[in-house]
C-alpha positions, 0 to 999 in steps of 0.5 A: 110075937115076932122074931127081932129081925136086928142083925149081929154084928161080924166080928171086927178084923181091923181090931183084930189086926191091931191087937195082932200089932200089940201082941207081935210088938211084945213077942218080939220084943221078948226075943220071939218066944213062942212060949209067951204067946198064950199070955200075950193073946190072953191079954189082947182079949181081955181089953175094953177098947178091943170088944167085938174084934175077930178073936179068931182072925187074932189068933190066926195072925199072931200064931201064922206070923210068929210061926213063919216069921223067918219066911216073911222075913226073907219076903220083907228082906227082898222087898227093902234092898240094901236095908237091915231088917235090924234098921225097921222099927218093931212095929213097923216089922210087925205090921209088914210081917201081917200084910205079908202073911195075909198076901200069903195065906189069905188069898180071899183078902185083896191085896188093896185092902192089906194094903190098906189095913197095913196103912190104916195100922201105920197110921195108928202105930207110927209116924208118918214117913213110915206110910210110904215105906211100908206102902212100898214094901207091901206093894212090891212083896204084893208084886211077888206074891199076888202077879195075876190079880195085880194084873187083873 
């Protein structure tokens, strides 16, 4: 008898991403209330259309940006010069708040593939002028952020 030779399937990040999105958008929505965030993950995994997505990598996001917004914030903030962070849609906030987080502290992730998520969750999440602002700020918070492998 031979041993199946099929391999498993890795755990999916783009829908770990989107439902980092989802939950975020009600987070802060709810007024950025830390105690809703086991709920609000609760609900993210129990969804059909979410199967096979990286449950850690979600959890990782949802608790590392809603634990330093503030900082991404203040990230974002210099990147939209003379712009509210009050005037950014909610989604929008929130998908820059996770491609900043990951610029930050995922270093083995690529700048062009956070950038490229960013884009592929904006795509999904918002409208289309939307891409190019959040395509600019990413980039220049990447230019801050992520110098030498830019330069690389």
């Amino acid at each position: 008898m031979s041993k199946s030779t099929t391999k498993k399937k890795s755990p999916n990040r783009h829908l770990a991403r989107e439902s980092a999105v989802e939950a975020l958008y009600a987070w802060h929505s709810g007024g950025n209330d830390a105690a809703t965030i086991p709920n609000l993950l609760a609900d993210r995994l129990k969804q059909d259309d979410k199967n096979g997505q990286d449950e850690d990598y979600l959890r990782e996001i949802v608790y590392g940006v809603s634990e330093y917004h503030d900082a991404l914030d203040t990230l974002i903030g210099a990147a939209v010069q003379g712009r509210s962070l009050r005037s950014i849609a909610h989604v929008e906030l929130n998908i820059l708040r996770i491609a900043v987080w990951e610029l930050q502290y995922r270093l083995e992730i690529p700048y062009r593939v956070i950038i490229n998520e960013a884009l592929e969750l904006t795509r999904a999440y918002a409208d289309e002028p939307s891409r190019g602002f959040i395509n600019g700020v990413i980039d220049k918070v990447a230019q801050t952020l992520r110098t030498d492998e830019i330069k690389a």
